[in-house]
N, CA, C and O atoms as a Tinker XYZ file with bonds, in Angstrom:
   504  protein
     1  N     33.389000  169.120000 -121.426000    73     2
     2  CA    34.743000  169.309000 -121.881000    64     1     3
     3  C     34.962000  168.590000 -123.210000    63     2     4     5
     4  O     35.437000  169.229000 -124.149000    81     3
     5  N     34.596000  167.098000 -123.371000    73     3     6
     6  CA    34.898000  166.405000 -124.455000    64     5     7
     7  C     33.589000  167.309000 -125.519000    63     6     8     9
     8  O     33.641000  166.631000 -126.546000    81     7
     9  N     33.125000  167.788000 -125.632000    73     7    10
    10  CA    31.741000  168.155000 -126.468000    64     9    11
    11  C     32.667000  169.062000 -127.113000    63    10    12    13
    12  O     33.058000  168.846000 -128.260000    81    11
    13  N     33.164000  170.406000 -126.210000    73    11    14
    14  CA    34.313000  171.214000 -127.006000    64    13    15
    15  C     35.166000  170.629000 -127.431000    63    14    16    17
    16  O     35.250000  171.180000 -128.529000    81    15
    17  N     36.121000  169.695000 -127.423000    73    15    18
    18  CA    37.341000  169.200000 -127.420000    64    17    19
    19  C     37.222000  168.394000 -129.249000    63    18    20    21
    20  O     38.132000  168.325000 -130.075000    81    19
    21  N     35.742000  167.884000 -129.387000    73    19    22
    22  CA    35.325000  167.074000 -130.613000    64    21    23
    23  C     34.823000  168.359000 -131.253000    63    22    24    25
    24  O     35.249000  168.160000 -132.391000    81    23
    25  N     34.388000  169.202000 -131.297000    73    23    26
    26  CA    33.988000  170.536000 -132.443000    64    25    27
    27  C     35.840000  171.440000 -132.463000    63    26    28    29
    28  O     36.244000  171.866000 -133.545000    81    27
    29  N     36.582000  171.573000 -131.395000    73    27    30
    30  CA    37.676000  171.904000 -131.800000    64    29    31
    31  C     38.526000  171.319000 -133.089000    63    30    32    33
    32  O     38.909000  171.927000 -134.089000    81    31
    33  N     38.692000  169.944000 -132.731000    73    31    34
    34  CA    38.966000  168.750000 -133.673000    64    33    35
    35  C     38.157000  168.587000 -134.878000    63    34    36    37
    36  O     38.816000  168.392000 -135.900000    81    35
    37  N     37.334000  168.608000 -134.961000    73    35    38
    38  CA    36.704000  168.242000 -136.403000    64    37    39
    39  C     36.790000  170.218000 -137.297000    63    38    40    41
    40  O     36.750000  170.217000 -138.528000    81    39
    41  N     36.878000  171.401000 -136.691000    73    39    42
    42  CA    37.088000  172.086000 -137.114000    64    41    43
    43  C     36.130000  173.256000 -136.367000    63    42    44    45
    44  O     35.308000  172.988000 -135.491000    81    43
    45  N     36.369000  174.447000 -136.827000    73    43    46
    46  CA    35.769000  175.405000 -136.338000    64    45    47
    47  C     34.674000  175.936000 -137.509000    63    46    48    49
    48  O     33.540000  176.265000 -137.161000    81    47
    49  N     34.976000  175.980000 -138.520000    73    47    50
    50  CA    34.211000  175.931000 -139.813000    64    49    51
    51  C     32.749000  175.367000 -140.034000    63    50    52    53
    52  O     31.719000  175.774000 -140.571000    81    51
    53  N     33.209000  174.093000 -139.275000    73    51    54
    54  CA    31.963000  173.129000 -139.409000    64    53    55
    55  C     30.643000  173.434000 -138.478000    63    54    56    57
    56  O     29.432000  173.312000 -138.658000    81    55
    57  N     31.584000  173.954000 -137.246000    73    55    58
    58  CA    30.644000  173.836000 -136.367000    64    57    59
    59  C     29.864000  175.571000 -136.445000    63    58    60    61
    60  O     28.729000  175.751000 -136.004000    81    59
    61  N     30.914000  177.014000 -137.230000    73    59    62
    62  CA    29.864000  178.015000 -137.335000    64    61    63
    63  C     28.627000  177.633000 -138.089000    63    62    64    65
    64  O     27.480000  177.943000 -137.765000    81    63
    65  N     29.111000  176.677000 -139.496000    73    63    66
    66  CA    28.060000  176.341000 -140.499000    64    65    67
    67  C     26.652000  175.631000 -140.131000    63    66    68    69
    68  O     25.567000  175.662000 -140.711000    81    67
    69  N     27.261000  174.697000 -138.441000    73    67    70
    70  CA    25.960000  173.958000 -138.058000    64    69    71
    71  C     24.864000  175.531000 -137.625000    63    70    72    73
    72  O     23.796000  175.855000 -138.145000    81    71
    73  N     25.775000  176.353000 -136.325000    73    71    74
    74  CA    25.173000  177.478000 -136.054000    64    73    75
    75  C     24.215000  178.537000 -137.080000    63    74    76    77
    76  O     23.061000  178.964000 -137.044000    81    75
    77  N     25.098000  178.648000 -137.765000    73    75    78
    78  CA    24.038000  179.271000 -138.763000    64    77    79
    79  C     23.115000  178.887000 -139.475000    63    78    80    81
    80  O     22.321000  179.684000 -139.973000    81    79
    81  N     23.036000  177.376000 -139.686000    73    79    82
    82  CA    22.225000  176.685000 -140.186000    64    81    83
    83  C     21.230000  176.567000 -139.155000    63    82    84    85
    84  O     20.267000  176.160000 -139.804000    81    83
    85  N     20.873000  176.657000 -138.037000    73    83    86
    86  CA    20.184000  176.043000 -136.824000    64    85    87
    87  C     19.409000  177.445000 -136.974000    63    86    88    89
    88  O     18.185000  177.454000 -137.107000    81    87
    89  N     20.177000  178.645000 -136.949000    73    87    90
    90  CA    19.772000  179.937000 -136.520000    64    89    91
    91  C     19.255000  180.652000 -137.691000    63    90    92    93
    92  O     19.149000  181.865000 -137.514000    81    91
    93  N     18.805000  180.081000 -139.183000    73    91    94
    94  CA    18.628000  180.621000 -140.172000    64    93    95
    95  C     16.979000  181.124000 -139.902000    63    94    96    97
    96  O     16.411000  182.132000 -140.324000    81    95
    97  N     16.655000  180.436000 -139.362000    73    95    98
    98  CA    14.814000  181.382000 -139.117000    64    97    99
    99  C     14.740000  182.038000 -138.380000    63    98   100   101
   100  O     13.622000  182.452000 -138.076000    81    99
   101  N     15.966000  182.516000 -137.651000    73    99   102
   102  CA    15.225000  183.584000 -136.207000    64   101   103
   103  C     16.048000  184.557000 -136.864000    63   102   104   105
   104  O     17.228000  184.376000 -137.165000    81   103
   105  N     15.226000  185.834000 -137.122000    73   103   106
   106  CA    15.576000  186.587000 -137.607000    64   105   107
   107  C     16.568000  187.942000 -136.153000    63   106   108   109
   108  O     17.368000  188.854000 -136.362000    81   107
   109  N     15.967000  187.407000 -134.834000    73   107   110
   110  CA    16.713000  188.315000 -134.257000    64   109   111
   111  C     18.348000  187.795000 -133.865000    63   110   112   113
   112  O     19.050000  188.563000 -133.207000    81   111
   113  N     18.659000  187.031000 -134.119000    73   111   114
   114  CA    19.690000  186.260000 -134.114000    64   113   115
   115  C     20.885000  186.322000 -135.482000    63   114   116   117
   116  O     21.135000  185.429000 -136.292000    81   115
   117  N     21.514000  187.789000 -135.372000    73   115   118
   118  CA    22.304000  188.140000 -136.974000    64   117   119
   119  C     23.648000  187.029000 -136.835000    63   118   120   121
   120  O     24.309000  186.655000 -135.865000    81   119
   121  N     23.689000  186.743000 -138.144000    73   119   122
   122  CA    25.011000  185.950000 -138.553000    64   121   123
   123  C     26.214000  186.550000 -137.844000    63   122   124   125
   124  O     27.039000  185.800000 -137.322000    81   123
   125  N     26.359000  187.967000 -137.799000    73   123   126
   126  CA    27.874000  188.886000 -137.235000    64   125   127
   127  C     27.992000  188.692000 -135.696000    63   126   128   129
   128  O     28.991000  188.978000 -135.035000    81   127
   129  N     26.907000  188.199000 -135.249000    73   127   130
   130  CA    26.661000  187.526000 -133.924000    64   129   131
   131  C     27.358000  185.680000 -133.358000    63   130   132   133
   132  O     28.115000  185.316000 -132.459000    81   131
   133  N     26.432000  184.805000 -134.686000    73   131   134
   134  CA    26.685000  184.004000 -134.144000    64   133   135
   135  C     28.218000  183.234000 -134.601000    63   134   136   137
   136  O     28.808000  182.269000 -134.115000    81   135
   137  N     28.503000  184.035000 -135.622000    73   135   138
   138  CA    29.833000  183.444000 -135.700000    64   137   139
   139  C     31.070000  184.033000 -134.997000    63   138   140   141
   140  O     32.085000  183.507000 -135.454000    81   139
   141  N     31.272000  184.733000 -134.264000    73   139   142
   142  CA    32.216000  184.874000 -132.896000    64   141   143
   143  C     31.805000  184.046000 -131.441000    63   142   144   145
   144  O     32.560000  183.667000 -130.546000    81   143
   145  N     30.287000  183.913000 -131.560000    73   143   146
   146  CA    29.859000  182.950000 -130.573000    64   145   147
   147  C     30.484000  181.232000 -130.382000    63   146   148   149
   148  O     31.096000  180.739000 -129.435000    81   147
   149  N     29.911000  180.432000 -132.077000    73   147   150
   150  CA    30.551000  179.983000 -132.164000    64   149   151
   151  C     31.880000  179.492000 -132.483000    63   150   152   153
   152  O     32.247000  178.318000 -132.543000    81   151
   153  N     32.618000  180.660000 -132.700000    73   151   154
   154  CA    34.302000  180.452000 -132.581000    64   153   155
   155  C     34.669000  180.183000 -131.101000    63   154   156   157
   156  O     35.457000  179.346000 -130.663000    81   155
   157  N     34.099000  180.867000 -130.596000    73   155   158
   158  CA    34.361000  180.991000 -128.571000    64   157   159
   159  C     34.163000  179.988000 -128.080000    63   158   160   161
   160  O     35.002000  179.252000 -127.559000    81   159
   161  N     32.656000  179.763000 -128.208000    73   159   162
   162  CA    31.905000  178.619000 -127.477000    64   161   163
   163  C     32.802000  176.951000 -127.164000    63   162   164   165
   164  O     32.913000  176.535000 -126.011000    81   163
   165  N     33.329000  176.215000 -128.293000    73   163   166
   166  CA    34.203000  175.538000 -127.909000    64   165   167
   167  C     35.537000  175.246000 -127.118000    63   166   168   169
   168  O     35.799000  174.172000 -126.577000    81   167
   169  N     36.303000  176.317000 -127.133000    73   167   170
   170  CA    37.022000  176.482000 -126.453000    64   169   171
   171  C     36.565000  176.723000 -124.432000    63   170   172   173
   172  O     37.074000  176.385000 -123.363000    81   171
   173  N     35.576000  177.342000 -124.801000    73   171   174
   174  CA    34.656000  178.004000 -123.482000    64   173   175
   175  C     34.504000  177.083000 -123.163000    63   174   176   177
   176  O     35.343000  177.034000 -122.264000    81   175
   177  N     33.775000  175.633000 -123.173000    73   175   178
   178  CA    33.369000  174.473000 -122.699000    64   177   179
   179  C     34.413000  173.845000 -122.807000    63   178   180   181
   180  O     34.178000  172.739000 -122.320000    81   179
   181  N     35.698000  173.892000 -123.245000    73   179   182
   182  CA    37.197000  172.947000 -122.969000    64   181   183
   183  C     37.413000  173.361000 -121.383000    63   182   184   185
   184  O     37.255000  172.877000 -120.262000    81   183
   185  N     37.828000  174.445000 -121.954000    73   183   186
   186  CA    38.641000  175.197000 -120.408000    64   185   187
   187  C     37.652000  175.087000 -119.058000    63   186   188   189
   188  O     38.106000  174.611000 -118.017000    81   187
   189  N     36.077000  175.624000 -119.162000    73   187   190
   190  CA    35.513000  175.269000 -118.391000    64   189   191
   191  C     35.558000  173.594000 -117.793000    63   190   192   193
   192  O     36.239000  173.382000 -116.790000    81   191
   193  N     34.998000  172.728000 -118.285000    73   191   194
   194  CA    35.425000  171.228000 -118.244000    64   193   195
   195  C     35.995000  170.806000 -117.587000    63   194   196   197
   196  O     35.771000  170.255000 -116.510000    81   195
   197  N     37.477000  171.144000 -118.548000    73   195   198
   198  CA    38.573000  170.965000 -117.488000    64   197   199
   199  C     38.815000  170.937000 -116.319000    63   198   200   201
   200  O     39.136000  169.908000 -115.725000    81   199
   201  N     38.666000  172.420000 -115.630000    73   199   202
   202  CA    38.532000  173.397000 -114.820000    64   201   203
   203  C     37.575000  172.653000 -113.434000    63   202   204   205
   204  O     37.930000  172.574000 -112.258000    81   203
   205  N     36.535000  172.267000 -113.940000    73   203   206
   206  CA    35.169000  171.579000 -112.820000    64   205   207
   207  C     36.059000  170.122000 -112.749000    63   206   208   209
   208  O     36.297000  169.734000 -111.606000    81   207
   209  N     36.599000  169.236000 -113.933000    73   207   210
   210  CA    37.217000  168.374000 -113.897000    64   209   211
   211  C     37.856000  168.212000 -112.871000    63   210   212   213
   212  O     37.337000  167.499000 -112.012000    81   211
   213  N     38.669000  168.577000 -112.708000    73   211   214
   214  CA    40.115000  168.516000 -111.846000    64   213   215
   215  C     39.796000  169.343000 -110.447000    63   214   216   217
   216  O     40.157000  168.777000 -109.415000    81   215
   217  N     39.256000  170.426000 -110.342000    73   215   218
   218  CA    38.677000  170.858000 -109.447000    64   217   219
   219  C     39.976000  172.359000 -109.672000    63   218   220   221
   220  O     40.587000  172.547000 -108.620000    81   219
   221  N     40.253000  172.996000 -110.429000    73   219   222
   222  CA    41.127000  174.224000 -110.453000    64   221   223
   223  C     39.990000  175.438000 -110.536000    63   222   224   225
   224  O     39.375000  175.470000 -111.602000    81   223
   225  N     39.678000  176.321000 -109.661000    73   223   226
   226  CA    39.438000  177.268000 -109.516000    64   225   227
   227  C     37.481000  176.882000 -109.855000    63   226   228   229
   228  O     36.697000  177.277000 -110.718000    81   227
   229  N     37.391000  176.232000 -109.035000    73   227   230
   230  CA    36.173000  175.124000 -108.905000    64   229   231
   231  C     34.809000  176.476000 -109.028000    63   230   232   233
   232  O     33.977000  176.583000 -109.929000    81   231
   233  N     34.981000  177.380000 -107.777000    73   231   234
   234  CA    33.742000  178.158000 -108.044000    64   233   235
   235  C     33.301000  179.651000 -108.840000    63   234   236   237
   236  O     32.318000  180.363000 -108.634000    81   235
   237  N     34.649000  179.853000 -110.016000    73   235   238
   238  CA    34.698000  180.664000 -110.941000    64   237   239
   239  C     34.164000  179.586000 -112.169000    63   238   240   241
   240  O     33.155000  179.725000 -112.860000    81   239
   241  N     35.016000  178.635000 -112.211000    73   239   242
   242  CA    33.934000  177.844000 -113.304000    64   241   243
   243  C     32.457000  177.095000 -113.354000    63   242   244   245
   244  O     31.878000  176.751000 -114.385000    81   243
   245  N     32.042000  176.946000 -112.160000    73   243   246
   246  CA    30.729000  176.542000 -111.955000    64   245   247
   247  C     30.098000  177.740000 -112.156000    63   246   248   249
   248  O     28.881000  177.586000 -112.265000    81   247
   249  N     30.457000  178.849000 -112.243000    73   247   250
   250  CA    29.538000  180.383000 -112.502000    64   249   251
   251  C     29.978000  181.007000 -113.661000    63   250   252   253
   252  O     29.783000  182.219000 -113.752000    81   251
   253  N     30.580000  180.369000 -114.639000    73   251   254
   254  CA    30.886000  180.631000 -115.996000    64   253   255
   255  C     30.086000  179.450000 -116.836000    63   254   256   257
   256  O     29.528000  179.600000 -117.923000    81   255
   257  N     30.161000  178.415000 -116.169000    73   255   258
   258  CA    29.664000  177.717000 -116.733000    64   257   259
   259  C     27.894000  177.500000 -116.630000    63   258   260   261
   260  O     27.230000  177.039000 -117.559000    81   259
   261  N     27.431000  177.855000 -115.553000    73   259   262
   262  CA    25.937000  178.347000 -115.302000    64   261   263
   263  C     25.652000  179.734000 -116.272000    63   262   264   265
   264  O     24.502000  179.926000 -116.666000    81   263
   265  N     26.617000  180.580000 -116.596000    73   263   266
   266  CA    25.917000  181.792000 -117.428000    64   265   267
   267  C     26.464000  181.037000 -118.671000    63   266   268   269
   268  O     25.694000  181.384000 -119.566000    81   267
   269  N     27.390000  180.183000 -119.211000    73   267   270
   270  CA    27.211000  179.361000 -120.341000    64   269   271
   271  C     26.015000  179.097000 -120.858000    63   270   272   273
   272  O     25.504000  179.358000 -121.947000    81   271
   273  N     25.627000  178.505000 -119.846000    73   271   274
   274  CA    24.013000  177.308000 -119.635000    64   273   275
   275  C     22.889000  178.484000 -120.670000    63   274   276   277
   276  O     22.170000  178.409000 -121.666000    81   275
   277  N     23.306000  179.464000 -119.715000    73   275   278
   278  CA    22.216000  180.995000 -119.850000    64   277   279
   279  C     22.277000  181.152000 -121.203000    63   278   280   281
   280  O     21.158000  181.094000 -121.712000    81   279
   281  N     23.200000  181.336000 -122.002000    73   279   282
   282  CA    22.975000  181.942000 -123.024000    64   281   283
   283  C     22.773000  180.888000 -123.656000    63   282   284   285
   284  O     21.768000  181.095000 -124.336000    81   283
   285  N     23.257000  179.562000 -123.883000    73   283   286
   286  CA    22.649000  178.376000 -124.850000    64   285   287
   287  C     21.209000  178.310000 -124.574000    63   286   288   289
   288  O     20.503000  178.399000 -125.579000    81   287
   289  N     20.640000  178.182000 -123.512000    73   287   290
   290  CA    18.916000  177.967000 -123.152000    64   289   291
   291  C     18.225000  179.353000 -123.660000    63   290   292   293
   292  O     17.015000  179.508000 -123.830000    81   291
   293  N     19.040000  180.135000 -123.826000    73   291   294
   294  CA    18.351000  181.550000 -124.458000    64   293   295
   295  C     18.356000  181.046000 -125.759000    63   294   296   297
   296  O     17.410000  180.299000 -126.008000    81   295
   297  N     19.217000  181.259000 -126.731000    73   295   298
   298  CA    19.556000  180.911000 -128.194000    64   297   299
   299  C     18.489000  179.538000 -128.539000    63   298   300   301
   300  O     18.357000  179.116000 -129.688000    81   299
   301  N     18.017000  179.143000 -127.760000    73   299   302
   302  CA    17.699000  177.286000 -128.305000    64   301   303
   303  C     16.220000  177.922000 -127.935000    63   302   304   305
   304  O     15.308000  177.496000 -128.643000    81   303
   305  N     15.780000  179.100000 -126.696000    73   303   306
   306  CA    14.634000  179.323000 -126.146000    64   305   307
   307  C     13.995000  180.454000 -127.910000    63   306   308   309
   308  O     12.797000  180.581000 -128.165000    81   307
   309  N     14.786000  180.891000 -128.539000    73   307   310
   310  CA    14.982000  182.149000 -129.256000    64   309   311
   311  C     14.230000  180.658000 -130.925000    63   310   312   313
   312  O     13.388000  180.838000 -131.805000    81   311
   313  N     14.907000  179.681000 -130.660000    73   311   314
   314  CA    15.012000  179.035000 -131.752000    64   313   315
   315  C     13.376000  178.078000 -131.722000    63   314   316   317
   316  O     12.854000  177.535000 -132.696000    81   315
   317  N     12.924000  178.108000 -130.502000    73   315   318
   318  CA    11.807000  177.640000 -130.030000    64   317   319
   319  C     12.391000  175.582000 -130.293000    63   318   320   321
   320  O     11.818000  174.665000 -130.882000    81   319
   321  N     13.199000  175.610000 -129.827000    73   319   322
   322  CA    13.369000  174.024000 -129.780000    64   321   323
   323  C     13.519000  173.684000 -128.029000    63   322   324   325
   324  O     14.547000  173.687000 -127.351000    81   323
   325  N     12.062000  173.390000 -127.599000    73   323   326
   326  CA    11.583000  173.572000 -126.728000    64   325   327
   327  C     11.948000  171.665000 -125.944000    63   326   328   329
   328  O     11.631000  171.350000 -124.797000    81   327
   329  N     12.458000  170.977000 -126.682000    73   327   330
   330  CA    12.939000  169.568000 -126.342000    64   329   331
   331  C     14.161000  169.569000 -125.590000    63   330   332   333
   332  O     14.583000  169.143000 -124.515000    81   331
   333  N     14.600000  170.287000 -126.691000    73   331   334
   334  CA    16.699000  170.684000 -126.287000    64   333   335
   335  C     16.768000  171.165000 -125.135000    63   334   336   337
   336  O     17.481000  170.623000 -124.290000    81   335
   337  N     15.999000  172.350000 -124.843000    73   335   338
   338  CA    15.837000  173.345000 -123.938000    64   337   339
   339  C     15.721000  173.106000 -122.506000    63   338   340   341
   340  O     16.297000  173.591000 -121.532000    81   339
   341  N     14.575000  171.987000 -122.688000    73   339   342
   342  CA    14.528000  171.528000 -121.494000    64   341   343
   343  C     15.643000  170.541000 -121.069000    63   342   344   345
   344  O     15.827000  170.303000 -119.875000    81   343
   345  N     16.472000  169.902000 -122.149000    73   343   346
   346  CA    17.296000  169.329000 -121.394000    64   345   347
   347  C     19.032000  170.086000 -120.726000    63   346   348   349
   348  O     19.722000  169.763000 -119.759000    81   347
   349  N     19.168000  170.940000 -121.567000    73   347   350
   350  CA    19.569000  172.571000 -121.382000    64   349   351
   351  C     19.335000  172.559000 -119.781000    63   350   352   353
   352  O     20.119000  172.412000 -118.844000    81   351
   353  N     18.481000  172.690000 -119.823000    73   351   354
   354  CA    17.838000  173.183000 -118.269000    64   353   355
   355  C     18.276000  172.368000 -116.581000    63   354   356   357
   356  O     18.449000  172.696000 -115.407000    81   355
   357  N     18.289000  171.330000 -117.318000    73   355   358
   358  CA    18.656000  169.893000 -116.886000    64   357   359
   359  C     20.554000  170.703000 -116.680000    63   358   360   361
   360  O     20.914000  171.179000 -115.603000    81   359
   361  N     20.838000  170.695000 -117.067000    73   359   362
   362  CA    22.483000  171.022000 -116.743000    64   361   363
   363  C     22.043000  172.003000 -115.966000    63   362   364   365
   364  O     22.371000  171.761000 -114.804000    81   363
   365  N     21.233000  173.371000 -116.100000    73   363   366
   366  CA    21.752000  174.554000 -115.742000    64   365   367
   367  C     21.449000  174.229000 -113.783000    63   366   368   369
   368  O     21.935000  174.859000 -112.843000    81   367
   369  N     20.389000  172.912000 -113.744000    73   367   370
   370  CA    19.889000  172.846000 -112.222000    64   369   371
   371  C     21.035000  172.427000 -111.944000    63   370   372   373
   372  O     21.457000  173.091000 -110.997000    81   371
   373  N     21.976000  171.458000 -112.364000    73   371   374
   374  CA    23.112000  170.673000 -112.303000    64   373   375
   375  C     24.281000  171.727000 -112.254000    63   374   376   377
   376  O     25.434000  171.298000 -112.236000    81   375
   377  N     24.071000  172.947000 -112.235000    73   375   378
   378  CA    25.094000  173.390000 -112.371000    64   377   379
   379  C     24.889000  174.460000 -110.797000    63   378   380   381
   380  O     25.787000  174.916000 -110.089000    81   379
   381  N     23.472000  174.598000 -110.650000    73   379   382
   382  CA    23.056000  175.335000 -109.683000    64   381   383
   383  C     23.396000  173.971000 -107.931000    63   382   384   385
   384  O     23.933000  174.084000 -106.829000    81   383
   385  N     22.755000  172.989000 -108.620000    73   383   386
   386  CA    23.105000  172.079000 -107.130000    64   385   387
   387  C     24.925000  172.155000 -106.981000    63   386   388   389
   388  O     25.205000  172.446000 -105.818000    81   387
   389  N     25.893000  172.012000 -107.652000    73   387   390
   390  CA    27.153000  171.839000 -107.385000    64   389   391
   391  C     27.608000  173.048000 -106.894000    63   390   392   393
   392  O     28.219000  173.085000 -105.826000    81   391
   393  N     27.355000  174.171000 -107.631000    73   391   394
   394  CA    27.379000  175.631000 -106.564000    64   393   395
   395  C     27.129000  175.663000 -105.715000    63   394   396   397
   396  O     27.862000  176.377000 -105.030000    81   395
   397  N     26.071000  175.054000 -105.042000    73   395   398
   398  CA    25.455000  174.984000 -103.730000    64   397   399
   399  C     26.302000  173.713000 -102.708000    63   398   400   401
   400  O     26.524000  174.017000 -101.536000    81   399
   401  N     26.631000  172.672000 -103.089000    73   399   402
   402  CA    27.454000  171.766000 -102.677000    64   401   403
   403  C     29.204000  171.937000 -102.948000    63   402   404   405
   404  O     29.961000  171.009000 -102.664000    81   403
   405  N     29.584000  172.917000 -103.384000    73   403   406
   406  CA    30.897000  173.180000 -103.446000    64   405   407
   407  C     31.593000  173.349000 -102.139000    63   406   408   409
   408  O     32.823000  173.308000 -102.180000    81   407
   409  N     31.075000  173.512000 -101.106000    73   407   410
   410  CA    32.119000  173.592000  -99.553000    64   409   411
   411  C     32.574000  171.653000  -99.438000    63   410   412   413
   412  O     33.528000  171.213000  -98.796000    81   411
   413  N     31.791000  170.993000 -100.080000    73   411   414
   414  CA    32.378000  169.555000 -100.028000    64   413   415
   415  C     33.186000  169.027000 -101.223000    63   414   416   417
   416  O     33.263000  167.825000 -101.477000    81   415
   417  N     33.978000  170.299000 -102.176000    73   415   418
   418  CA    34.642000  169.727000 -102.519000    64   417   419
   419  C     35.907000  169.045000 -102.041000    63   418   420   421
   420  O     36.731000  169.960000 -102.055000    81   419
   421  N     36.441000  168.089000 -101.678000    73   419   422
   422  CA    37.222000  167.641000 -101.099000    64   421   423
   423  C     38.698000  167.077000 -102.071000    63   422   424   425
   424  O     39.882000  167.286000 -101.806000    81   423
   425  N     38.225000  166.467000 -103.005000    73   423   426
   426  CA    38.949000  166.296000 -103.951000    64   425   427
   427  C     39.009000  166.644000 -104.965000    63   426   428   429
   428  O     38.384000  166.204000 -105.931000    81   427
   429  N     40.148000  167.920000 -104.923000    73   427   430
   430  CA    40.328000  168.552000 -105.975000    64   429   431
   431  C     41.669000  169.492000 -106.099000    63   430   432   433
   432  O     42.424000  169.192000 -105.174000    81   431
   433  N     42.079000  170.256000 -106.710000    73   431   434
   434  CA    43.076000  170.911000 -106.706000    64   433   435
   435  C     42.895000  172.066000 -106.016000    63   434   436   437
   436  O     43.885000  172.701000 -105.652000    81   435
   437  N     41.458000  172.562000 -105.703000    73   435   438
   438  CA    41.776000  173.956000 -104.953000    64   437   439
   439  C     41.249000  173.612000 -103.781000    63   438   440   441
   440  O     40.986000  174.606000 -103.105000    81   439
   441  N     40.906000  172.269000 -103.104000    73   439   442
   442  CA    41.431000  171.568000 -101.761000    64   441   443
   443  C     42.710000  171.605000 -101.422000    63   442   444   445
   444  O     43.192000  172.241000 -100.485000    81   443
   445  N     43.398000  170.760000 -102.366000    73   443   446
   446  CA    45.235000  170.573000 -102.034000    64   445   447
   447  C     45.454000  171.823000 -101.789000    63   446   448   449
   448  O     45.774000  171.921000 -100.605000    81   447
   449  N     45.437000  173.463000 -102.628000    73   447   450
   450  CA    45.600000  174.462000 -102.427000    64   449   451
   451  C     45.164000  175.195000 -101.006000    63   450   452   453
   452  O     45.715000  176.136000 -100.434000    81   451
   453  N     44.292000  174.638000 -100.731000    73   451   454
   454  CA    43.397000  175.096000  -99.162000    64   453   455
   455  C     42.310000  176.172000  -99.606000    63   454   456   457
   456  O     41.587000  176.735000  -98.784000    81   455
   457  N     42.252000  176.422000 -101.055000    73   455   458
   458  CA    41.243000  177.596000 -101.979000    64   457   459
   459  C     39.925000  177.032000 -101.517000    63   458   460   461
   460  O     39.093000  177.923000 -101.343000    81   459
   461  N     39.486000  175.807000 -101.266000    73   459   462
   462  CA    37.838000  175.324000 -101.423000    64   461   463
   463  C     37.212000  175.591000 -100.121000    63   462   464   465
   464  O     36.008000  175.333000 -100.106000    81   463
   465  N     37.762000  176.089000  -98.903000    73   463   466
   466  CA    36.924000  176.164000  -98.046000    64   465   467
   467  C     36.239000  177.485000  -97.602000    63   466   468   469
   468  O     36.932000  178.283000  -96.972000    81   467
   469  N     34.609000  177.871000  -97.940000    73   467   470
   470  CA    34.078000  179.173000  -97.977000    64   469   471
   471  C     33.999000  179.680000  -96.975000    63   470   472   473
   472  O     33.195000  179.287000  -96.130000    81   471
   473  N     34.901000  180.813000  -96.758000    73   471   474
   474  CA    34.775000  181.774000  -95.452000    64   473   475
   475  C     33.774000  181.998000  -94.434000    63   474   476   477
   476  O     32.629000  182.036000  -94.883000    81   475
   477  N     33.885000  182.149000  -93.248000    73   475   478
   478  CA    32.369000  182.315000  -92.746000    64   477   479
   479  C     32.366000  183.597000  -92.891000    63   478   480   481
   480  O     33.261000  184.379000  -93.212000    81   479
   481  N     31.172000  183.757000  -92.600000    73   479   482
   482  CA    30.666000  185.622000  -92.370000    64   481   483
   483  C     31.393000  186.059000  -91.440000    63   482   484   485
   484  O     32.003000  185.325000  -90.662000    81   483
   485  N     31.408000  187.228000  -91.417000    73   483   486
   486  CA    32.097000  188.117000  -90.335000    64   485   487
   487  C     30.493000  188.452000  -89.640000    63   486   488   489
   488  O     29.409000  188.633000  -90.195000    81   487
   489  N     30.933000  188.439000  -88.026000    73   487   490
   490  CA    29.827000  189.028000  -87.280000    64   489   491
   491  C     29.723000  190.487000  -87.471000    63   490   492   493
   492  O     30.735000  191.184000  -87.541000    81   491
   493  N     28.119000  191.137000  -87.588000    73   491   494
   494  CA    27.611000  191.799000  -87.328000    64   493   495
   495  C     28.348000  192.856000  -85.962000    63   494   496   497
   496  O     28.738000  192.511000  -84.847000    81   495
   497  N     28.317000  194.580000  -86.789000    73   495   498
   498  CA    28.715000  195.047000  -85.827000    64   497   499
   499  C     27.326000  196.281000  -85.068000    63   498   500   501
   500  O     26.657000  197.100000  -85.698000    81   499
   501  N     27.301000  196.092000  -84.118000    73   499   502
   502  CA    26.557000  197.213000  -83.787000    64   501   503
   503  C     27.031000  197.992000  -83.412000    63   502   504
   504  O     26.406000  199.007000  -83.106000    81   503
């Protein structure tokens, strides 16, 4: 959340110029691409943030924020910065264990709501 919140703040400008600068050797990666990416991308990691923060609508953002993961570990996989990547990766497991541990969210806003507890299956009919 704070990662977006500091590229919002310092500008949006700055941070297409880092993008395109990062992405200037991969030729499959066009400029008309990455600058709507990075206009989005900050905001995308505010709201997400937030969202896991507080616990509001807990297992739509843990699965926005895992296909987040997806396309940064693609772009960085594309850029061959194979350091980043792996630590990239490092969130995306982190994002896969809390999906999987989300019936214990307990404290959160879509607890208070009664939203966090996952339905059981319906039995099988023969």
């Amino acid at each position: 959340m704070m990662r977006g919140v500091v590229r919002i703040a310092l500008g949006l400008p700055a941070f297409q110029n880092y993008m395109l600068t990062q992405f200037k050797d991969v030729p499959v990666m066009p400029p008309a691409f990455l600058i709507p990416f990075a206009s989005v991308l900050p905001f995308i990691e505010t709201i997400i943030g937030f969202c896991i923060m507080v616990g509001l609508g807990t297992r739509a953002a843990l699965i926005a924020g895992a296909l987040m993961i997806t396309a940064l570990v693609f772009g960085t996989m594309l850029r061959q910065d194979f350091t980043i990547a792996w630590l990239q990766l490092d969130y995306a497991i982190a994002f896969f264990i809390l999906i999987a541990l989300r019936s214990w969210n307990l404290i959160s806003v879509d607890a208070k709501m009664g939203r966090h507890a996952m339905s059981p299956a319906a039995p099988a009919r023969v």
